[in-house]
C-alpha positions in Angstrom: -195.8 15.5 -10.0 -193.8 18.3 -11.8 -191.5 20.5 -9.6 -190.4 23.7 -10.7 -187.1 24.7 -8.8 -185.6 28.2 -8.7 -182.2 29.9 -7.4 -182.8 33.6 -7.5 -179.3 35.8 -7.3 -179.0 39.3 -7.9 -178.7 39.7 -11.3 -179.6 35.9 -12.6 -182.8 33.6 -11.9 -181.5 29.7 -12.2 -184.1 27.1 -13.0 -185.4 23.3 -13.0 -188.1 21.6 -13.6 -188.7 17.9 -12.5 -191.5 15.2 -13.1 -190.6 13.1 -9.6 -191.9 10.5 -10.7 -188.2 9.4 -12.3 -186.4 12.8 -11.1 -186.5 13.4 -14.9 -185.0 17.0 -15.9 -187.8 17.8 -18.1 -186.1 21.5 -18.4 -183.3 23.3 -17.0 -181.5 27.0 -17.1 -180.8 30.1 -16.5 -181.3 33.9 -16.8 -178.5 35.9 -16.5 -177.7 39.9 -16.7 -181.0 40.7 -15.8 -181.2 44.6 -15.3 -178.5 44.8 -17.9 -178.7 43.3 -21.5 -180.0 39.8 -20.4 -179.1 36.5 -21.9 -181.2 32.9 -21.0 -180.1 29.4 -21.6 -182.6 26.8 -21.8 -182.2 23.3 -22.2 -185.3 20.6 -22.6 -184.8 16.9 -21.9 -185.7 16.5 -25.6 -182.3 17.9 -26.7 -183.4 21.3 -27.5 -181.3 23.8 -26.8 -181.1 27.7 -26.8 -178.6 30.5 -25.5 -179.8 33.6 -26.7 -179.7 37.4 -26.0 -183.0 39.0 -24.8 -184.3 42.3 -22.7 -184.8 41.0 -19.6 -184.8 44.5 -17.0 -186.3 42.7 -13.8 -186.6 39.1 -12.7 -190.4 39.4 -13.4 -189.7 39.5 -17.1 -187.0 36.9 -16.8 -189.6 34.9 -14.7 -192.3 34.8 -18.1 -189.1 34.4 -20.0 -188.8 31.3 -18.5 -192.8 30.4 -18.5 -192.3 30.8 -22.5 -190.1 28.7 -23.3 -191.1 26.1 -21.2 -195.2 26.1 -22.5 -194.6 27.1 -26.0 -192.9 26.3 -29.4 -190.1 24.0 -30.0 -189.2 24.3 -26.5 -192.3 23.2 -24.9 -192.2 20.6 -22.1 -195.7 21.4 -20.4 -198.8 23.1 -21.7 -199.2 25.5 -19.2 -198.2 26.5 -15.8 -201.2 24.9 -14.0 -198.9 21.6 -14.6 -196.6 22.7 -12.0 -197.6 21.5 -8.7 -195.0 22.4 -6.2 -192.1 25.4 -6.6 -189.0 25.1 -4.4 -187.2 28.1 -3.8 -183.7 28.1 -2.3 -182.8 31.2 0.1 -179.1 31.8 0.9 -179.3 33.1 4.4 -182.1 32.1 6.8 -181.0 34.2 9.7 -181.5 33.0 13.3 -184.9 32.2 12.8 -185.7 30.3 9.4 -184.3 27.1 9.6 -185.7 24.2 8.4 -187.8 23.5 4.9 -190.6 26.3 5.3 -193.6 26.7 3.3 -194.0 29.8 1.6 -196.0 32.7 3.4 -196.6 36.4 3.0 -194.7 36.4 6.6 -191.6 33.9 6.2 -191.4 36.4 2.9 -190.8 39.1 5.5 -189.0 37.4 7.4 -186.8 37.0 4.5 -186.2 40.8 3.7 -185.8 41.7 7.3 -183.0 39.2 7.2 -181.1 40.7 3.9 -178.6 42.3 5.9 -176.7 39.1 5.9 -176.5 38.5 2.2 -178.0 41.3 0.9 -177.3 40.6 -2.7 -179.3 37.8 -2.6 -182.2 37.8 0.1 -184.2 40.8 -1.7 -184.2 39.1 -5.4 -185.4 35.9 -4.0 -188.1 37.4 -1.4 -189.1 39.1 -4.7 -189.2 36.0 -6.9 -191.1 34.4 -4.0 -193.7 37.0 -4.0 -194.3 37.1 -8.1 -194.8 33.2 -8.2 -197.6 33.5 -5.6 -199.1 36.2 -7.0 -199.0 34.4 -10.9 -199.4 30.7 -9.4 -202.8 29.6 -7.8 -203.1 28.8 -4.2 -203.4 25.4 -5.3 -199.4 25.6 -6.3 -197.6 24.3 -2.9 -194.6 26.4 -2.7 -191.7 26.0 -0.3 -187.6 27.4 0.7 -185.4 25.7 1.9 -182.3 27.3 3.3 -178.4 26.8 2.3 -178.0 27.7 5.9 -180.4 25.4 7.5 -178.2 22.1 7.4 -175.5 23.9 10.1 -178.2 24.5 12.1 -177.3 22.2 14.5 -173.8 23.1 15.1 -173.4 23.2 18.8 -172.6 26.6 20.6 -169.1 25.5 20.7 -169.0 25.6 17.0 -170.7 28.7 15.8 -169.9 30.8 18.4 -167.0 33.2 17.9 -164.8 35.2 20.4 -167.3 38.6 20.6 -168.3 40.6 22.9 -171.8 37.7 23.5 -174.2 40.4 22.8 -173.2 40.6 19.5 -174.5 37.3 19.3 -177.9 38.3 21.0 -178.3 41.9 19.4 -177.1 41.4 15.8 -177.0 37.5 15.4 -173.3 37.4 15.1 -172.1 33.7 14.7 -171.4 31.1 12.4 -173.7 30.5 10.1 -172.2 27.9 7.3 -173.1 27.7 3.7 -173.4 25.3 1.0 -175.4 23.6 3.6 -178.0 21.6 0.5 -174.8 20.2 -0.9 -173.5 19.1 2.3 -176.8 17.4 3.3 -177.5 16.1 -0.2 -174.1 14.5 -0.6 -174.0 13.3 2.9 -177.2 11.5 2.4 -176.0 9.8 -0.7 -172.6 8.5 0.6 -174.4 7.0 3.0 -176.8 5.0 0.7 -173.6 4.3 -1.8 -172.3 3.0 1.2 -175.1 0.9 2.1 -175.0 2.6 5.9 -177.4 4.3 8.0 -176.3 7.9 7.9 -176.6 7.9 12.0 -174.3 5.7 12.1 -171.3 7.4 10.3 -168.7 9.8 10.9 -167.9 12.0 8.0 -166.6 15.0 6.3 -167.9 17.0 3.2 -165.8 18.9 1.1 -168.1 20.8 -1.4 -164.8 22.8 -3.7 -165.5 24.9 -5.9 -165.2 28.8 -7.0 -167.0 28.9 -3.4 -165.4 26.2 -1.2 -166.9 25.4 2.6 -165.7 22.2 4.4 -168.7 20.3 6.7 -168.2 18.0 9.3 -171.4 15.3 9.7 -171.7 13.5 12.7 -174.9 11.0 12.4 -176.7 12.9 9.5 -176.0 16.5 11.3 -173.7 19.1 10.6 -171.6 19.9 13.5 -168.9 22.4 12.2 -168.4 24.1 8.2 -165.4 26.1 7.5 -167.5 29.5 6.4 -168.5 31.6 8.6 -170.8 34.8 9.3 -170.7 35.0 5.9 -169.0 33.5 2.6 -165.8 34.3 2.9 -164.2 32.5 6.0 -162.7 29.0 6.1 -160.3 27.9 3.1 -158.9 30.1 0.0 -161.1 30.1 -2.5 -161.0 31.2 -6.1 -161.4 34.9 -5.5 -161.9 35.1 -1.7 -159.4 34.8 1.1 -160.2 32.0 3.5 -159.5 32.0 7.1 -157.7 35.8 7.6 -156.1 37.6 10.4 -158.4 40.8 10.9 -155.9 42.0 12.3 -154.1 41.9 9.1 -157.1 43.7 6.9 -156.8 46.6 10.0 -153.1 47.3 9.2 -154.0 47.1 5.0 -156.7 49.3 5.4 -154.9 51.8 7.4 -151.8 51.7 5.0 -153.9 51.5 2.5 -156.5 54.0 3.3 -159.1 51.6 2.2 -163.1 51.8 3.2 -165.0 49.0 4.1 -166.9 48.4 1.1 -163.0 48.5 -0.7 -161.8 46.1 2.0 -165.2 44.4 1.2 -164.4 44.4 -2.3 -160.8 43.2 -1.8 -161.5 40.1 0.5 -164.2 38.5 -1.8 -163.1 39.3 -5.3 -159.3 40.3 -5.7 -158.1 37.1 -3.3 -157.9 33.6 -3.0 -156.4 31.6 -5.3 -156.4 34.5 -8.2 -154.5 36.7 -5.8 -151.7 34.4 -4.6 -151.0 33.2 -8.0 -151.4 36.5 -9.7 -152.8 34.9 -12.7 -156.8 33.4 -12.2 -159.6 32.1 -10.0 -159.8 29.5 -12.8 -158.2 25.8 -11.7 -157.9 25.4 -15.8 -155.8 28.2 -15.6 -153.8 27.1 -12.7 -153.2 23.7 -13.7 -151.5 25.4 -16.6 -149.9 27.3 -15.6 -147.9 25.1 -12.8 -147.7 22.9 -15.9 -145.1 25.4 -17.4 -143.3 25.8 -14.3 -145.2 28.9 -12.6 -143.7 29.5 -9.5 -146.8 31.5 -8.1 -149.3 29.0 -9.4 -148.0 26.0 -7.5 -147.8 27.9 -4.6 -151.2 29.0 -5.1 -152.3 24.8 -5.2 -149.8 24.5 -1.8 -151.9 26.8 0.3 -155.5 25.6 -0.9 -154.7 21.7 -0.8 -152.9 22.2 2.6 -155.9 24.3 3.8 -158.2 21.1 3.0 -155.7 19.0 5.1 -156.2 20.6 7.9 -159.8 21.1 8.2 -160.1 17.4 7.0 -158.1 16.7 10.1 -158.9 19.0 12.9 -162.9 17.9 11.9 -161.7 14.4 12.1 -160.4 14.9 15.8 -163.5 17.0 16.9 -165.6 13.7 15.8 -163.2 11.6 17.3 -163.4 9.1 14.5 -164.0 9.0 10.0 -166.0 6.4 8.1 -166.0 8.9 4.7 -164.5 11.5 3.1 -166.4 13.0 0.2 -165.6 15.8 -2.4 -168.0 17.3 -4.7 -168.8 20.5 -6.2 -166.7 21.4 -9.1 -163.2 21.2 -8.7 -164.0 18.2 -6.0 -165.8 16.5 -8.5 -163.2 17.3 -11.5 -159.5 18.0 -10.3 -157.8 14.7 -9.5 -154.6 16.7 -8.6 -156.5 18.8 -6.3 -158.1 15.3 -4.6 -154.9 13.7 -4.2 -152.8 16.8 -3.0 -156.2 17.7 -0.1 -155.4 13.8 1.3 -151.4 14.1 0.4 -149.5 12.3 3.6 -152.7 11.2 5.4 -152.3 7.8 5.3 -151.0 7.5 9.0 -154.5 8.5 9.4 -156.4 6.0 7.3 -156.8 8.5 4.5 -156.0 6.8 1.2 -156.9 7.1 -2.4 -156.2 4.8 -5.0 -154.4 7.0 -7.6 -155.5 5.4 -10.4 -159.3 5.1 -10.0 -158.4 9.4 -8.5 -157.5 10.0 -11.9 -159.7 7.4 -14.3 -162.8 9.2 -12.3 -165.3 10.7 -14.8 -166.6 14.2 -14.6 -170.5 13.8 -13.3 -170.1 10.2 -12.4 -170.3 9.0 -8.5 -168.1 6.7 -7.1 -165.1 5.6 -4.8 -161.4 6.3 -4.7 -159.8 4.5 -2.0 -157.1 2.5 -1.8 -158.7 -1.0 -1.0 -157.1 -0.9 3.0 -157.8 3.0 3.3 -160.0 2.5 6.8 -161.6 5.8 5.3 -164.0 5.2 2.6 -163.2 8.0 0.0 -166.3 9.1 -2.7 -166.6 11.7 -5.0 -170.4 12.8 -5.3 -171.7 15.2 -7.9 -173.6 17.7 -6.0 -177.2 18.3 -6.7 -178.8 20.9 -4.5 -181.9 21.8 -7.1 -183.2 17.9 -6.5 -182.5 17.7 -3.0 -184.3 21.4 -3.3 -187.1 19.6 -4.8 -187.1 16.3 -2.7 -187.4 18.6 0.8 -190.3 20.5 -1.2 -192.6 17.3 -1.7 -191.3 15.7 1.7 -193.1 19.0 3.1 -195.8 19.3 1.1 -196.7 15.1 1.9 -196.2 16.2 5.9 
């Protein structure tokens, strides 16, 4: 069965395309600048490779972009689209409603767009994308979404409620939502099977870190709490965004300031973070660098996002009332050992310890454990992979 994944975003349309049989990549890439001067990057389980310039003004033609390479030429991995079976479509923001793995429909489509308020960037390129693939795919093609909201679903009232007026909650849907929420339930599933434990059984927290960064806690399979928010930007700094902020604080700016919204807007999820304490870059390359030659701003920029992770890796801990495993992933998870070891830095009162040298000897894309052999919390670092368990929740569905 080949299953042919896709990440719509405003401007870009990411791609995958399995044969689950083996979860063999037969094809993976993206389109990017779409509406602009348009660029694709294709990559065949073959070894052939191509990153190349092309017109691409709507996700339609970056869509039969896409198709081309993957049915003709060099680059051809199937003869023709009839070979895909199933699509998988992944949706930021499900809303109130949309939680769970849905199959596709003109009406969860509509759903969809009535929803784009809450990630309006995003919601109307993929409602779009989802509408051109069952308009060029027969109806024999299953297609499904599955929601990066959906996995915080389950956070109790206590959790995702915040301290509004509660209408705002009925009216406008005004709580916390969560993100990330396919890398926190794919990583979460696999610590429990490296661990050789039923995931009901365990206690633990998921720390997906990247240029995006959300903290889960998973109590028995279920997410119970995630450090974002209503929308992206909550919870810990980031690379460009702020993290937890007093709004208070973005009252007084804006008055001094006499900033809009859309400039406060602007301010809080591009111009912050890590790149605006340390004055320098969102990049952790650059940081690491930087601190390396004695940057004053750039350590301090590491001392707020590592103490950050700390705390949410502790006050989660206490809201669960025990840990059996503590997992990074996502880039700088997976791929800053300094970043690791500062997030779990004086912890070991509380049973948090990593060995340092299998922290540092871990290698980029590879699974595995960290801690120290009597850390009573199991530590793993877990590339993410939200396009298979995208693909995995699509057949699970279309088999139900």
């Amino acid at each position: 069965m080949n299953v042919f994944v896709l990440n719509a975003g405003s401007s870009s349309l990411k791609y995958r395309l399995y044969r689950m049989e083996d979860q063999l990549v037969l094809a993976e890439g993206g389109t990017e600048r779409i509406g602009l001067d348009g660029r694709i990057k294709y990559t065949n389980h073959r070894g052939f490779s191509v990153k190349t310039d092309c017109p691409l003004p709507d996700h339609e033609a970056a869509f039969n972009e896409i198709i081309k390479y993957l049915t003709t030429g060099e680059s051809k991995v199937i003869d023709s689209p009839a070979e895909i079976n199933a699509i998988g479509h992944r949706v930021v923001h499900g809303g109130v409603r949309l939680v769970y793995p849905t199959e596709v429909t003109m009406d969860v489509i509509e759903e969809i767009e009535r929803n784009r308020d809450f990630a309006p960037l995003h919601s109307m390129a993929q409602a779009g994308v989802m509408r051109l693939c069952l308009k060029m795919f027969p109806a024999s093609t299953f297609e499904a979404v599955v929601f990066d909201t959906g996995f915080h679903q389950t956070m109790p009232p206590e959790a995702y409620l915040f301290g509004l007026p509660y209408h705002y909650f009925k009216d406008y849907g005004i709580r916390r939502y969560g993100f990330h929420g396919i890398s926190h339930n794919y990583v979460s599933e696999r610590a429990a099977k490296l661990l050789g434990r039923d995931i009901h059984d365990l206690k633990m927290i998921t720390c997906h870190l990247g240029n995006g960064s959300s903290i889960c806690a998973v109590d028995g399979g279920r997410s119970i709490d995630c450090s974002m928010g209503f929308g992206p930007v909550d919870g810990i700094v980031m690379g460009t965004r702020t993290g937890q902020v007093d709004p208070t604080a973005l009252i007084y700016i804006a008055k001094k300031d006499h900033m809009t919204i859309d400039e406060i807007s602007d301010m809080i999820s591009k111009q912050s973070g890590v790149l605006g304490i340390s004055g320098i870059s969102s990049d952790d390359r650059d940081i690491e660098n930087a601190m390396e030659h004695g940057n004053e701003q750039a350590a301090l920029a590491r001392r707020v996002q590592s103490y950050q992770i700390r705390k949410y890796i502790g006050s989660y801990a206490f809201a669960m009332g025990d840990l059996d495993a503590l997992v990074f992933t996502a880039g700088l998870g997976e791929n800053s050992a300094s970043l690791r070891a500062a997030s779990v830095e004086k912890m070991e009162h509380y049973g948090i310890k990593i060995d340092p040298e299998k922290n540092e000897k871990m290698i980029r894309g590879k699974e595995g454990e960290i801690s120290a052999p009597d850390s009573a919390v199991r530590v793993l670092v877990i590339p993410t992979n939200e396009e298979l368990k995208i693909a995995m929740d699509t057949v699970a569905l279309m088999h139900r």
